[in-house]
C-alpha positions in Angstrom: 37.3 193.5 125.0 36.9 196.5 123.3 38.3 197.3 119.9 39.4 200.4 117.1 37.7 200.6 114.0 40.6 201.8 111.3 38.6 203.3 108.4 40.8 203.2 105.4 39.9 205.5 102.1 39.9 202.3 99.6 39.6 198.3 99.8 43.2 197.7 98.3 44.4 200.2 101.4 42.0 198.6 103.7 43.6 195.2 103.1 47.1 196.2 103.4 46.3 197.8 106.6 44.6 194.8 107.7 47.4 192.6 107.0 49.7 194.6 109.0 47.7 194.7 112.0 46.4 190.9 112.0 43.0 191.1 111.0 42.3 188.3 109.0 38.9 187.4 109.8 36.5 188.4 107.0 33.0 190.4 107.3 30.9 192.2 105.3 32.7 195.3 104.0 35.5 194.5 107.3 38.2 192.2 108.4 38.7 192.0 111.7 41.3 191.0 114.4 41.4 191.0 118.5 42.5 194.4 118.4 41.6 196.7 115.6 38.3 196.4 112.7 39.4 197.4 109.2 36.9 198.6 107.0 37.2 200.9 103.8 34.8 203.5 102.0 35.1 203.5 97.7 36.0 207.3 97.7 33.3 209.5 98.6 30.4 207.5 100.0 28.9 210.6 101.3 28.0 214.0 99.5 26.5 217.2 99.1 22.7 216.8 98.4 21.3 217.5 94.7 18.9 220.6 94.6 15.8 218.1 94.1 16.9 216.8 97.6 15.4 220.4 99.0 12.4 220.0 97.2 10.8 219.0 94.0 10.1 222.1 92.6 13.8 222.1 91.9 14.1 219.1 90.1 13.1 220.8 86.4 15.6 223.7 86.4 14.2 227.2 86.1 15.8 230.3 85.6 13.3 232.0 88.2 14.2 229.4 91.1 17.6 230.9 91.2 20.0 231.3 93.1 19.5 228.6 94.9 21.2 228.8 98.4 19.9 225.4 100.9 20.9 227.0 104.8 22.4 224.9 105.8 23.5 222.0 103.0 22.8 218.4 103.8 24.8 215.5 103.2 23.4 212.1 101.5 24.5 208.9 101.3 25.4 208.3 97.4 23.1 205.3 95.7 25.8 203.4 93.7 28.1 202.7 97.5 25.0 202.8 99.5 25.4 199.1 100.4 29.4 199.9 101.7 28.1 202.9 103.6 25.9 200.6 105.8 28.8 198.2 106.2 31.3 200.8 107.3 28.2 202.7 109.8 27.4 198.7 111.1 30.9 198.9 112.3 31.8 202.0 113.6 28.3 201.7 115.4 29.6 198.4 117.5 29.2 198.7 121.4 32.8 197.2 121.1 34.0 200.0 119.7 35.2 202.5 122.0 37.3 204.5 119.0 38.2 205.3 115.6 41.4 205.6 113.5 40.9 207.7 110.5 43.4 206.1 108.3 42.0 207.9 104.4 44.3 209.9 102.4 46.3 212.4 104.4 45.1 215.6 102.5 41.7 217.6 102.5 39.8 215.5 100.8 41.1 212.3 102.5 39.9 213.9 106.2 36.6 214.9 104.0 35.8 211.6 103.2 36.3 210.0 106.5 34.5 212.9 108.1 31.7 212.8 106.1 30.9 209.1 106.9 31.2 210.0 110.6 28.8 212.9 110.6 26.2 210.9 108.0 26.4 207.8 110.5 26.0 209.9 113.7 28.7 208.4 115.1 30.8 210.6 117.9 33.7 208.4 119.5 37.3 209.6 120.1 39.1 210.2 116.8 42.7 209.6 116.2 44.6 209.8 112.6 46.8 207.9 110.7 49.0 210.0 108.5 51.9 208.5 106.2 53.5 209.2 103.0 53.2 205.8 101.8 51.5 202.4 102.4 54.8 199.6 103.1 54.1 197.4 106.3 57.1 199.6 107.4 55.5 203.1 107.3 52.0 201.5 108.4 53.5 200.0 111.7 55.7 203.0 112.3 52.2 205.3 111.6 50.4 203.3 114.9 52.9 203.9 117.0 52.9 208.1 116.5 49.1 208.4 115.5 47.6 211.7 116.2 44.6 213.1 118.0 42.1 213.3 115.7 41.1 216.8 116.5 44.3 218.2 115.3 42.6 218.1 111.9 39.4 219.5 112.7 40.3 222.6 110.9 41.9 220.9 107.9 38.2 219.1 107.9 36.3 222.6 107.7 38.6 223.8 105.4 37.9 220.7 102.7 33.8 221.2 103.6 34.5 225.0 102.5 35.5 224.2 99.7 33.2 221.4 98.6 30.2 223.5 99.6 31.7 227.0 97.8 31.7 224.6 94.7 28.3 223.6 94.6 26.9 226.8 95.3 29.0 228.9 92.7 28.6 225.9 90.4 25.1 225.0 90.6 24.0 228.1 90.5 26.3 229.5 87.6 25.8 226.1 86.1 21.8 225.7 85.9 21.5 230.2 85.3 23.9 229.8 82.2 22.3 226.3 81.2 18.6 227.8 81.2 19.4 230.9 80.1 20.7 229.8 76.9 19.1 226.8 76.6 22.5 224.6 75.9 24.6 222.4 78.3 27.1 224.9 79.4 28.6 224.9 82.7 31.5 227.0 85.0 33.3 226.4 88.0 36.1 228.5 90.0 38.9 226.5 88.9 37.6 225.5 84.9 37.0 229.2 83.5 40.2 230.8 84.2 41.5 227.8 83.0 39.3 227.8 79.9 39.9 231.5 79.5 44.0 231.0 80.0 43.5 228.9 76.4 41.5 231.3 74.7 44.1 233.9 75.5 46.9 231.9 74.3 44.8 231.8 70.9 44.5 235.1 70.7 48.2 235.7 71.1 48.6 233.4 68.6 46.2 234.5 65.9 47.6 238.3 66.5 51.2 237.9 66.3 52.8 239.2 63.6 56.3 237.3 62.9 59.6 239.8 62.4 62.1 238.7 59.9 66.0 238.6 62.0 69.3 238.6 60.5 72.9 237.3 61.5 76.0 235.8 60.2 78.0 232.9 60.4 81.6 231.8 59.6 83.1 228.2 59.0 86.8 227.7 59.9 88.3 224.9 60.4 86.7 222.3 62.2 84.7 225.5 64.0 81.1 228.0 63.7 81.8 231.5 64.6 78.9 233.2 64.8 78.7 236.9 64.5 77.6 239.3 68.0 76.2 242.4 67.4 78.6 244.9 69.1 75.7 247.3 70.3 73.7 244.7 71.8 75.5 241.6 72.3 72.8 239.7 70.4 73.7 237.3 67.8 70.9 238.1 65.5 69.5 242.2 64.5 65.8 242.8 62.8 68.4 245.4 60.5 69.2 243.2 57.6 71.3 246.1 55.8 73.6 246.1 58.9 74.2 242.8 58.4 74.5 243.0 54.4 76.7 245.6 55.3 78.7 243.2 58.1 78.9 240.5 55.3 80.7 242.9 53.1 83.3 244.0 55.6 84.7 240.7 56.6 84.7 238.9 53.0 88.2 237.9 52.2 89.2 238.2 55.6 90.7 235.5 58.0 89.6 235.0 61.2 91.7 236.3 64.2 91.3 234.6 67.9 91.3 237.6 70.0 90.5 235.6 73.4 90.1 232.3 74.9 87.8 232.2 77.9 88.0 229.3 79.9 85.8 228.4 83.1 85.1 225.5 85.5 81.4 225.6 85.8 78.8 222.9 88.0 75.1 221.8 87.1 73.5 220.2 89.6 70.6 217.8 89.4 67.3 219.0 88.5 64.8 218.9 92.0 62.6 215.9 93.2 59.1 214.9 91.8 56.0 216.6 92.7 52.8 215.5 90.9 52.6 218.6 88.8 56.1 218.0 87.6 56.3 214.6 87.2 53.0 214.9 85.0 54.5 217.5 83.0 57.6 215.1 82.1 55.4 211.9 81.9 53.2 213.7 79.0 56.5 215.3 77.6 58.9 212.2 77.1 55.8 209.5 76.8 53.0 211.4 75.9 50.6 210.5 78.7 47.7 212.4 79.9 47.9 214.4 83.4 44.6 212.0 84.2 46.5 208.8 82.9 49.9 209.9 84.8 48.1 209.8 88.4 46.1 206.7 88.0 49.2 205.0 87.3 51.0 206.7 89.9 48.2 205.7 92.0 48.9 201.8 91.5 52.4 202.6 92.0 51.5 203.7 95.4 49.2 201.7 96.3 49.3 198.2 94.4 52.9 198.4 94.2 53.8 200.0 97.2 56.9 201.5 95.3 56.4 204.8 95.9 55.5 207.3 98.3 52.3 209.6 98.3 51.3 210.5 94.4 49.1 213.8 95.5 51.9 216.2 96.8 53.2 219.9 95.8 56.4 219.5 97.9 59.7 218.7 95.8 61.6 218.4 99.0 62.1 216.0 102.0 62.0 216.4 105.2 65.0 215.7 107.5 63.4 213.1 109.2 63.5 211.2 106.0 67.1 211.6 105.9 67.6 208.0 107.7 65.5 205.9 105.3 67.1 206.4 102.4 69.7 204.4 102.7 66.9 201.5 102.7 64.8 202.7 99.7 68.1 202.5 97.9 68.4 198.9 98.6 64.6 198.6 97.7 65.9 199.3 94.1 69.3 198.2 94.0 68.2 195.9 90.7 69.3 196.2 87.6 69.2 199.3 85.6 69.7 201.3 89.0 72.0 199.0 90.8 75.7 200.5 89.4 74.6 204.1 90.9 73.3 202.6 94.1 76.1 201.4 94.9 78.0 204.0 94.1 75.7 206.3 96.1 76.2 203.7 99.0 80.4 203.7 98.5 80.3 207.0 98.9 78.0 207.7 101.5 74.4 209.4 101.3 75.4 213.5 101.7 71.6 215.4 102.2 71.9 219.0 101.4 69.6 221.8 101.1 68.9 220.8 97.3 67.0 218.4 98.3 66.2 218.2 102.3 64.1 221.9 103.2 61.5 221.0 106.3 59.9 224.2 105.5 59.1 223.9 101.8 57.1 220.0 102.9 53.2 220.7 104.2 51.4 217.8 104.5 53.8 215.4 102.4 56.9 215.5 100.4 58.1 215.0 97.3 57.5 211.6 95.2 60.5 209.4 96.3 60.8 204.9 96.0 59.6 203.3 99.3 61.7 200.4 100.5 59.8 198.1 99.3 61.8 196.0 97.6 61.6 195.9 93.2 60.9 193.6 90.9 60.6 195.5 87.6 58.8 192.0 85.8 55.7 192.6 87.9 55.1 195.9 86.4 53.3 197.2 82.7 55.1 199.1 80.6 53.3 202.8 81.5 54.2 201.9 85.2 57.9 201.1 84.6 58.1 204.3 82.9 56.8 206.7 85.8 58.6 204.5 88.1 61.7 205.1 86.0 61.2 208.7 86.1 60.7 209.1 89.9 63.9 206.5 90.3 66.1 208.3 88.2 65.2 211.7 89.7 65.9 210.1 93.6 69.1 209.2 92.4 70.2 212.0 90.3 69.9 214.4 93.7 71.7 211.7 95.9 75.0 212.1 92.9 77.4 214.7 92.6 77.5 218.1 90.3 78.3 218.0 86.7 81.0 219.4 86.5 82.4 220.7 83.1 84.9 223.5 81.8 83.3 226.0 79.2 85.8 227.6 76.8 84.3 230.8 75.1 86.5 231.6 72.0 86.1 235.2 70.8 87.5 236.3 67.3 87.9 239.1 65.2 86.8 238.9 61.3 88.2 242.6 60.3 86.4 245.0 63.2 83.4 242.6 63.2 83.2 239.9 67.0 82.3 235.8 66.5 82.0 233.6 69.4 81.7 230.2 69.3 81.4 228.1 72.7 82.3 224.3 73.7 83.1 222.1 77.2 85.2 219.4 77.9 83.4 217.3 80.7 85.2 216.6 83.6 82.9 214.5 85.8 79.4 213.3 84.6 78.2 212.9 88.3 74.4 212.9 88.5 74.0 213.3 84.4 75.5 209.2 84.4 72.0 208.4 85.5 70.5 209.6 82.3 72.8 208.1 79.7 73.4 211.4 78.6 69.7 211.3 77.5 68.9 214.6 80.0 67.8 217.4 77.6 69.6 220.6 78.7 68.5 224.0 77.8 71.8 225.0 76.4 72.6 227.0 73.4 73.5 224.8 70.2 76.8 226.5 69.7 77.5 224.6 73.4 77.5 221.2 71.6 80.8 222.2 69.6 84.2 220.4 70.0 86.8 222.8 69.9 89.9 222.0 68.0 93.1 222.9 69.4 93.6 227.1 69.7 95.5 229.7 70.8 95.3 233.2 71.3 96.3 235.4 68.3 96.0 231.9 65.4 95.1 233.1 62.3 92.1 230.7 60.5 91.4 231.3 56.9 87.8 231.5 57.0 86.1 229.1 54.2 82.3 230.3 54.3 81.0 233.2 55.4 76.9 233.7 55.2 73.8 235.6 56.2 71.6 233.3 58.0 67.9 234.4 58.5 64.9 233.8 60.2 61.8 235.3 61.8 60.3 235.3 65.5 57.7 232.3 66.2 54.4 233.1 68.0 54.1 231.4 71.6 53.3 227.8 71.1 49.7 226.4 72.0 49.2 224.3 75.3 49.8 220.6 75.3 48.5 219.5 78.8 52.2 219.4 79.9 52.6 223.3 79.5 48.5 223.3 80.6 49.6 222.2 83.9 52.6 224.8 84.1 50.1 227.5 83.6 47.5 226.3 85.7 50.4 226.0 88.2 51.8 229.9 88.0 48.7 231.4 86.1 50.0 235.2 86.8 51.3 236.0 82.9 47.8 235.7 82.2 46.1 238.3 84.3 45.7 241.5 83.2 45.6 243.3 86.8 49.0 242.1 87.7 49.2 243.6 91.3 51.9 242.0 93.6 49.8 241.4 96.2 47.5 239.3 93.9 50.9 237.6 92.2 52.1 236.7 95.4 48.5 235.4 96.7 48.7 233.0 93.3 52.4 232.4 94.7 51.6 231.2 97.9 48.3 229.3 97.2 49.9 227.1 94.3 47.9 229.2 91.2 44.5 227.3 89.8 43.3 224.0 91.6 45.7 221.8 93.8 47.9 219.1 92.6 45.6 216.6 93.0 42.7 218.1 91.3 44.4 219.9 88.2 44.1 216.3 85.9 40.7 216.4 87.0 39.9 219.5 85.9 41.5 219.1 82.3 40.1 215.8 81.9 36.1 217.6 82.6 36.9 220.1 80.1 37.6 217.4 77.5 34.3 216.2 78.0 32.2 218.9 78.1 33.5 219.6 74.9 34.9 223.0 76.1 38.7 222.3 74.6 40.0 219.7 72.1 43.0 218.0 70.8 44.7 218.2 67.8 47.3 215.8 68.0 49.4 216.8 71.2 48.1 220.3 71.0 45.2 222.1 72.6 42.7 223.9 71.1 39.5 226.1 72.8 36.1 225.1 71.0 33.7 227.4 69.7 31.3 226.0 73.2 34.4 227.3 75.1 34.6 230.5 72.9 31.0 231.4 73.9 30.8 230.6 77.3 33.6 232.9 78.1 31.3 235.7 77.0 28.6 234.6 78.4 30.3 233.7 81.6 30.8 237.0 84.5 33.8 238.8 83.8 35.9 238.3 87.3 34.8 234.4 87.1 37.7 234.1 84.2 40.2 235.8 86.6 42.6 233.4 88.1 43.1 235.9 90.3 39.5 235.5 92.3 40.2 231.4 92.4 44.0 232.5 94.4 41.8 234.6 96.9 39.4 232.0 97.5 42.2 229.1 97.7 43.7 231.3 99.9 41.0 231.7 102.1 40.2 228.3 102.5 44.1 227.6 103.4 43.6 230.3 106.3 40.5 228.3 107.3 42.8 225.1 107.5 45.4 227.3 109.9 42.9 228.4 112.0 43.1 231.9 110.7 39.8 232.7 109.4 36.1 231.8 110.1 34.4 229.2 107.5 31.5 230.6 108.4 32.9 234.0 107.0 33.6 232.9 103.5 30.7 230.8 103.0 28.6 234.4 103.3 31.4 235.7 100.9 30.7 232.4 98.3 26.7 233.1 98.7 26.8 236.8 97.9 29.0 236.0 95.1 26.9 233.0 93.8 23.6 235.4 93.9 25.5 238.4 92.0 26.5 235.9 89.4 23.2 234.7 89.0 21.8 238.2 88.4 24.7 238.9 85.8 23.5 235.8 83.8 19.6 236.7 83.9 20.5 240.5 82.6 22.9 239.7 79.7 21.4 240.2 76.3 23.8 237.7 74.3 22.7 234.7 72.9 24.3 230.8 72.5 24.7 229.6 69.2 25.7 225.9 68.5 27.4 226.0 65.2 28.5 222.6 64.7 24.7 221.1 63.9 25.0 218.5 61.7 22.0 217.0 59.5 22.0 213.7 61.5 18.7 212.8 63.7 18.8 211.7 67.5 17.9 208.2 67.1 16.2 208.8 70.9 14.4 211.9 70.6 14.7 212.9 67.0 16.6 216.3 67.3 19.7 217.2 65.0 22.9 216.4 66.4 26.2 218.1 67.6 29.1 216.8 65.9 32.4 217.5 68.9 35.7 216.2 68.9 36.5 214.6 72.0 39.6 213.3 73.5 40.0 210.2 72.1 37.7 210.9 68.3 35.0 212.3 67.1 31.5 211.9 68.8 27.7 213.0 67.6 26.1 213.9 70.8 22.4 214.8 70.9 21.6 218.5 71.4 18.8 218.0 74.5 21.1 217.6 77.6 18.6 215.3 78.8 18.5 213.1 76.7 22.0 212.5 76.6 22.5 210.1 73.8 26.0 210.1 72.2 27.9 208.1 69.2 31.7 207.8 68.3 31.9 208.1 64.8 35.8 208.2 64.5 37.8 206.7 67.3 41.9 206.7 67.3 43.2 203.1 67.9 46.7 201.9 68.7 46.9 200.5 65.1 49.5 201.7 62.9 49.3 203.0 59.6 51.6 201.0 57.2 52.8 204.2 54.8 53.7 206.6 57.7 53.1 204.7 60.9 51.1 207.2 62.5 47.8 205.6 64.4 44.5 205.0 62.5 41.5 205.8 63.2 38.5 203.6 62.9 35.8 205.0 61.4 31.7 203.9 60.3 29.8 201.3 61.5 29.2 197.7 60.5 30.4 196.3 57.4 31.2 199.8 56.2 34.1 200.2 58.6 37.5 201.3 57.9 40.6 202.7 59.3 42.0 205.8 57.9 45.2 208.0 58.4 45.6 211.5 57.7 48.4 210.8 55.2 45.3 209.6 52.6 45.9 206.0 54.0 42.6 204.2 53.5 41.2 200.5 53.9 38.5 198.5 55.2 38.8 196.7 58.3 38.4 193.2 56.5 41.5 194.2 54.7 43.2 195.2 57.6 43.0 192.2 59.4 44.2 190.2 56.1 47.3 192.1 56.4 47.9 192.2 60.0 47.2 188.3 60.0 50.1 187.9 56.9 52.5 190.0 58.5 52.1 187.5 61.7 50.7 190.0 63.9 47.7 189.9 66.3 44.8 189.6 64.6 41.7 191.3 65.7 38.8 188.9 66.3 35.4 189.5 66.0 34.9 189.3 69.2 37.9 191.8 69.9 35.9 194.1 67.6 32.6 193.5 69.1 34.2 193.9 72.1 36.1 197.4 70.7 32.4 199.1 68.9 31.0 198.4 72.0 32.7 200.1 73.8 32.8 203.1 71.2 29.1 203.4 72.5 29.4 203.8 75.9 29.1 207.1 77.6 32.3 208.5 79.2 31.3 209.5 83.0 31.5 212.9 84.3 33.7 213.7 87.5 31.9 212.7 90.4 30.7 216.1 91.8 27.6 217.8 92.7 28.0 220.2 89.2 28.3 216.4 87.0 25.5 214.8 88.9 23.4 218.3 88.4 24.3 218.2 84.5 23.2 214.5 84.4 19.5 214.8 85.4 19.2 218.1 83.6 15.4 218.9 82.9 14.3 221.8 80.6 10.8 223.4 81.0 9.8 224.8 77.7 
């Protein structure tokens, strides 16, 4: 009898899959039923070959040897999943096996990895795919019974292989040309420096604004704030401060007249659905969690859980066909805290509208949304009940009615001189219940006001009357919530801001893709490029220099929205691959020659006086993410040391986290409030005050891990800067 091979994208999916389609008899790397063969790769199994793999003479790297453009690029299997690879080609090789689901990610890189594994294991059988939103039993049985022909993606497949190739030949070769040029581990990529050079801007803005001092009044009456409107501009505030000296001087002694009431029914409804961008912006907002921490927890979500749909999507819309289901997901979290607005959602009958519901605005997968599956909050950690609360609250805050509230604008008269003051009266809470009133709107302060009782033409005697002052704040530095926006809608920072070229950055999403944007961030971290100084981010003096050492259109997120856009043509069928690979070459070669004809120089300014206890040279002291690291200058050897690491411990004057600092007996945690003490002490305290103590092995356990080396992204630039050889 002759079976399908079903080749999932991870084990954990490869078992669910599995489950549902009865294959419970085990092999190695498969489980297998009458019917179908699962078996999984571990991500990429497959890649893009190193330069070495084209020859030796391109295993030192030499400026001369560049560029370096392989015609055509060939594919390895990677050494580290090697052993899963030849389980997965044993498989799909069976004379049983007359077909093949490919059941990976639905998204480019998903049909890239299955693809990949196909073309390495010279395996050509009929192809079908399996593409769903999210993993239940539900969506997987429903999946097999509409699967797709497998060439339908065909295009979506050379528009992922595109992409990956572009990226190692602008990379490698912008990468190895800047790295022997200037003898220092520097590296650029399409997406990274317009990202990098988006920060620097910021700074810039920053470091040359100069702050203007504004003016305006205020008036307390009773139980009310007037405050003054300028009658020129309707502005409550003037950079004039003798206009308002002169303002003050005219109404003193007066009383305050109401001139008009202005009352009006007014409606807010909810804010849209989750897409990953967004979602990561409000998870690093409200709890402080990384873009990078925010998807692998939505990831288990998805996956472990089974709680939620699809993590890696730009769509904040469903589609109508999802219309029908969610009357079920409901009942999947119809558990306490959600269960009182379920069923008042479920009273009142599910009403989709075009807030929500827009077939055109979903592509491959729409917005983040609870499965069915049913929920048991217990089973979950803290950071997952969090996100889960996030995406829950946001599926029922659309499925609620308006807010509905009436807005009563009072206007007086003080002498000649306007006030307004503002307040509401709520008249229905509708989708705002959800939040406990803990939604932050971007309303005006003066909104917050109860209004006491008035009418038209009341006199008030007014009891204060003052100047107030303040001065214009320059535009606040990038936390990697805001990161995200920009990377998202990059146009404000171009400087050639033709439509055409906005619109491109429109349409193609701006700089990466959602599910390569915490990624991204996360590689600039550890390359030392940007750093954190509590939530916000700073460029580095590396970062700094590479942008001038870097070619000028590289830092333009403008030429990364072409390129994106090309490669989403590719995936409609609308242009050739074959076409912008010859564009990516020509551009990787006329980078090259750039780099080889600059005159600058690299500088590493932040040498410190310690030794390499590997090779003997001086050391780079860098802030990374999580503390402060020495890392050893030579790129090859590689050798790094936390020196200060933040810990989840708490400092007992000010409660901010400690950092633990030195290295055997002489360690101790610090704060930056002057808070100092040795760790012995610590744990004498933490053991009075009936807390957790740390153990020695806990701390063994914690230095250890201090030392290891955090691992790049896996890609063909990481894997390049990893074997890095230098000839002198």
């Amino acid at each position: 009898m002759s079976k399908t091979v079903v080749l999932a994208e991870k084990p954990s999916v490869g078992r669910d899959l599995a489950r549902v389609l009865k294959c419970h008899k085990k092999g190695n790397g498969f489980l297998e039923g009458d019917q179908y063969i699962v078996t999984w790769a571990l991500g990429h199994l497959v890649t893009l070959a190193d330069p070495e793999g084209y020859g030796k003479e391109f295993q030192s790297w030499r400026l001369e040897d560049l560029p370096i453009i392989p015609e055509p690029l060939k594919l390895v299997v990677m050494k580290k999943t090697g052993k899963q690879f030849q389980a997965v080609k044993a498989q799909l090789a069976r004379k049983d096996v007359k077909d093949i689901v490919i059941a990976t990610d639905a998204g480019r890189e998903g049909e890239l990895v299955a693809r990949w594994i196909l073309e390495k294991a010279h395996v050509k059988k009929p192809l079908k795919r399996l593409w769903i939103s999210s993993v239940t039993d539900k969506a997987i049985q429903e999946g097999f019974k509409r699967l797709k022909d497998g060439r339908e993606y065909d295009n979506l497949y050379r528009s992922a292989v595109a992409r990956a190739e572009a990226d190692w030949i602008v990379g490698i070769n912008a990468t190895r040309a800047l790295t022997t040029k200037f003898n220092a581990q520097l590296s650029c990529g399409r997406v990274q420096t317009p990202t990098i050079a988006m920060i620097a801007k910021r700074e810039e803005d920053i470091q040359q604004f100069q702050p203007k001092p504004f003016f305006g009044l205020t008036a307390q009456v009773d139980g009310l704030t007037l405050t003054w409107q300028d009658a020129k501009t309707k502005q409550n505030r003037t950079f004039q401060e003798d206009v308002v000296k002169e303002r003050l001087a005219a109404c003193k002694g007066k009383p305050a007249v109401i001139d008009a009431l202005k009352k009006t029914a007014k409606k807010s409804f909810a804010p849209g659905l989750y897409d990953l961008t967004e979602l990561q912006r409000d998870a690093h907002k409200r709890y402080g969690f990384s873009a990078k921490e925010t998807l692998s927890t939505l990831q288990r979500l998805y996956e472990q859980h089974k709680l939620v749909t699809y993590p890696r999507t730009d769509s904040r819309f469903i589609s109508a066909d999802i219309v029908p289901t969610l009357k079920d997901r409901l009942k999947g979290m119809n558990v306490r805290p959600y269960a009182q607005h379920v069923n008042r959602i479920l009273q009142s009958g599910i009403k989709a509208h075009k807030g929500f519901v827009n077939d055109a605005k979903v592509s491959d997968h729409h917005a983040i949304i609870p499965t069915e599956e049913e929920l048991y909050p217990g089973a979950l950690s803290d950071k997952e009940r969090k996100l889960y609360d996030l995406i829950a609250k946001r599926f029922l805050a659309v499925l609620m009615t308006p807010f509905e509230y009436e807005e009563t604008t009072v206007i007086a008269k003080i002498g000649s001189e306007t006030f307004t003051a503002k307040g509401k009266i709520v008249q229905s809470a509708g989708w705002k219940a959800v939040y406990d009133d803990s939604y932050e709107d971007e309303e005006s302060a003066e909104a917050d006001q109860h209004l006491p009782a008035l009418t038209e033409g009341q006199s008030l005697d007014v009891r204060q009357l003052k100047e107030t002052k303040g001065e214009t704040k320059p535009p606040a530095r990038f936390n990697e919530a805001t990161l995200l926006s920009a990377m998202e809608n990059p146009s404000a920072f171009m400087e050639n801001k033709e439509k055409d070229l906005v619109k491109t950055l429109g349409e193609t999403g701006g700089l990466g893709t959602v599910a390569t944007r915490a990624d991204i961030i996360e590689k600039l971290f550890n390359s030392f490029l940007i750093e954190k100084k509590g939530k916000d981010i700073f460029i580095t003096s590396k970062g700094k220099q590479l942008l001038s050492l870097v070619p000028e259109d590289l830092k333009s997120p403008a030429l990364t929205a072409e390129w994106e856009q090309k490669l989403s043509k590719i995936a409609k069928g609308q242009l050739k691959a074959s076409q912008f690979m010859s564009e990516m070459k020509s551009y990787a070669k006329q980078a090259v020659s750039e780099i080889k004809q600059t005159n600058q120089t690299f500088k590493h300014d932040n040498m410190t006086g310690t030794h390499c206890p590997d090779c003997g040279k001086l050391m780079l002291k860098v802030n990374g993410k999580n503390g402060t690291m020495l890392v050893c200058q030579d790129r090859e050897c590689g050798h790094r040391k936390n020196v200060a690491k933040k810990t989840n411990a708490r400092c007992p004057n000010c409660h901010k986290k400690l950092e633990l600092r030195g290295e055997g007996d002489g360690k101790i945690f610090a704060c930056v409030c002057g808070h100092r003490e040795k760790l012995s002490v610590f744990e004498k305290r933490k053991s009075q005050s009936n807390q957790k103590r740390a153990s020695k092995h806990d701390v063994s356990k914690y230095m250890k891990k201090q030392k290891k080396v955090e691992e790049p992204i896996n890609n063909a630039l990481a894997e390049q800067l990893k074997k890095l050889k230098l000839d002198q």
